[in-house]
Backbone as CSV, one residue per row, in Angstrom:
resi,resn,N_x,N_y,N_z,CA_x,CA_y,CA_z,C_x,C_y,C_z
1,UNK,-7.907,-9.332,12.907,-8.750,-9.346,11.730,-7.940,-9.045,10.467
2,UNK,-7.063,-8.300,10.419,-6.256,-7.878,9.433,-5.121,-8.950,9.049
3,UNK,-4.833,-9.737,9.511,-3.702,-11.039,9.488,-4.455,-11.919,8.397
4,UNK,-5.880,-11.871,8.789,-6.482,-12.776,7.557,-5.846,-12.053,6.034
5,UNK,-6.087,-10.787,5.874,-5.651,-9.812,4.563,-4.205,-9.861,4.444
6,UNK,-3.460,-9.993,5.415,-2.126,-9.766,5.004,-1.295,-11.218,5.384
7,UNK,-2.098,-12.242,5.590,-1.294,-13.235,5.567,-0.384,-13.422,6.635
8,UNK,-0.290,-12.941,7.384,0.453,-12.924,8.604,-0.563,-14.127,10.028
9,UNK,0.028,-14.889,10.801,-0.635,-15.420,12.348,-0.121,-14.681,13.313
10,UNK,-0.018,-13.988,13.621,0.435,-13.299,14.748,-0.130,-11.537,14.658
11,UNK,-0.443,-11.095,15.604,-0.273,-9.454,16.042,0.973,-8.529,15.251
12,UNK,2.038,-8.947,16.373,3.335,-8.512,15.438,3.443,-8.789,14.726
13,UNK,3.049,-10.005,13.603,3.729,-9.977,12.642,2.974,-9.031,11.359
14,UNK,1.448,-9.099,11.971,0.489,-7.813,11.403,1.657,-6.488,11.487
15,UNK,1.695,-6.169,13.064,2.110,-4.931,12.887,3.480,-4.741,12.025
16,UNK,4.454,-5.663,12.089,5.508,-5.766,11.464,5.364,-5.522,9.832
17,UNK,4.711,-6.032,9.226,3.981,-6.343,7.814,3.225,-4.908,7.204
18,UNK,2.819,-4.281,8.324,2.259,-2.903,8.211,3.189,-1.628,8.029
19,UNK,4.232,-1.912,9.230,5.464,-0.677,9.577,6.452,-0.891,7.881
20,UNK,6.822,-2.170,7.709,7.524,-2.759,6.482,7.065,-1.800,5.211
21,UNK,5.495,-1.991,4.917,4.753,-1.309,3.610,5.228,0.537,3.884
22,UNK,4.731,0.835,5.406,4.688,2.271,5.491,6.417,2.462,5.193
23,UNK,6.784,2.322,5.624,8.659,2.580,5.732,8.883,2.625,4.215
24,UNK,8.562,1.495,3.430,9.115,1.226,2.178,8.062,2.247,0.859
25,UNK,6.924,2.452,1.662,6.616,3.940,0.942,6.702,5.227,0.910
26,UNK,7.221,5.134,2.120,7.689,6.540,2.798,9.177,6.651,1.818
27,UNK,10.029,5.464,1.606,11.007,6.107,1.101,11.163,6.034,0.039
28,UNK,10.056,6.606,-0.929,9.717,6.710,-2.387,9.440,8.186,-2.092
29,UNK,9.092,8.938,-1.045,8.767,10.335,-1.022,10.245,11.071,-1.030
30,UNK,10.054,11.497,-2.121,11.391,12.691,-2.265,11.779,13.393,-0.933
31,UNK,12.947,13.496,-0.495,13.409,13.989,0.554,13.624,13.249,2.091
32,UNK,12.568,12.354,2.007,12.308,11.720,3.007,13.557,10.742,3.683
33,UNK,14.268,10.246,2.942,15.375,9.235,3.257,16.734,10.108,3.499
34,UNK,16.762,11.225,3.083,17.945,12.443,3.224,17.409,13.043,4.749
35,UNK,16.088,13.311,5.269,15.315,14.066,6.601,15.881,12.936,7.426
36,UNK,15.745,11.271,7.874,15.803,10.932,7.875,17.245,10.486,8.596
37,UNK,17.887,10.546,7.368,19.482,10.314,7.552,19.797,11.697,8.445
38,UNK,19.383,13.040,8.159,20.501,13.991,8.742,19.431,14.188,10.101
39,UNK,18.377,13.581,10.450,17.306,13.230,12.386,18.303,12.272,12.436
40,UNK,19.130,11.209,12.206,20.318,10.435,12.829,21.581,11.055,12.922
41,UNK,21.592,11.854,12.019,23.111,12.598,12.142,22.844,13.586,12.974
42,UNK,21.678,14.214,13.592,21.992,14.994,14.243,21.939,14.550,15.656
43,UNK,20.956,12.969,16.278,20.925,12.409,17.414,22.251,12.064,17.620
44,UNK,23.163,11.483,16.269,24.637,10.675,17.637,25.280,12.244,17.691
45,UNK,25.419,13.444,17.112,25.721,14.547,17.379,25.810,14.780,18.648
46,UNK,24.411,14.930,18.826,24.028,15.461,20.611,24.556,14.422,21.571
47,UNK,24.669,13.034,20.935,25.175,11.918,21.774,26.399,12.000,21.958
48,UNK,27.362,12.456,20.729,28.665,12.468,20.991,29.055,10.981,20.385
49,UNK,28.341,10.569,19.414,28.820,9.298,18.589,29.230,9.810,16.878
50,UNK,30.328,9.443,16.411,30.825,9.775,15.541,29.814,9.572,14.387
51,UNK,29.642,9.990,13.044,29.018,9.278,11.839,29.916,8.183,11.417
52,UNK,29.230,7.061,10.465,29.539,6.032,10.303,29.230,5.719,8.591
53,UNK,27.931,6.456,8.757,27.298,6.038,7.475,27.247,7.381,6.586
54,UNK,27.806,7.265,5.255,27.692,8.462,4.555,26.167,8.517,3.710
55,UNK,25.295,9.587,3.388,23.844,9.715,3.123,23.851,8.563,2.273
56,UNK,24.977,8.565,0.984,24.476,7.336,0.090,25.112,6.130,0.167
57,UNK,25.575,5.930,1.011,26.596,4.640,1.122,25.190,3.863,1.804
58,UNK,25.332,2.225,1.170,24.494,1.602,1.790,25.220,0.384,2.770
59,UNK,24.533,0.037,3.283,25.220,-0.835,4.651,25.031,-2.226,4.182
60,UNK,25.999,-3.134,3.743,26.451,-4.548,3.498,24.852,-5.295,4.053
61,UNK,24.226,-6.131,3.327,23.097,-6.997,3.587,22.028,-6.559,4.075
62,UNK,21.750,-4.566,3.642,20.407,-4.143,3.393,20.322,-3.788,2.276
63,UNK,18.710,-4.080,2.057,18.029,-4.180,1.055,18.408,-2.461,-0.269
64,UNK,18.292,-2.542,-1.165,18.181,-1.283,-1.579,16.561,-0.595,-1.850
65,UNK,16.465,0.521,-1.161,14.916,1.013,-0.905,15.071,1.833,-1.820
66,UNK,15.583,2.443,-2.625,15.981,4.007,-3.484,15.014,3.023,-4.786
């Protein structure tokens, strides 16, 4: 029912179209994209995978969300 409103034919592409809006408003909330970054820095931690990405360095052919 919601694909009619958002223009989407598919389920996923509803849900996809949905997660997209929440994500990209979520990282307008102060703090949120720094919480974020250091819940990944602390998973490859426990994994034993090095960091890669510094908080503000952005990664070649993503979008800028800031």
């Amino acid at each position: 029912m919601a694909a009619s409103f958002v223009g989407t034919q598919t389920l996923q592409d509803t849900i996809d179209a949905a997660v997209q809006e929440f994500l990209a408003r979520m990282h307008r909330v102060p703090g949120f994209s720094e919480a974020v970054h250091n819940a990944e820095e602390n998973r490859r931690r426990r994994a034993g995978v090095p960091s890669i990405v510094k908080p503000n360095d952005q990664l070649p052919g993503t979008p800028d969300i800031s």
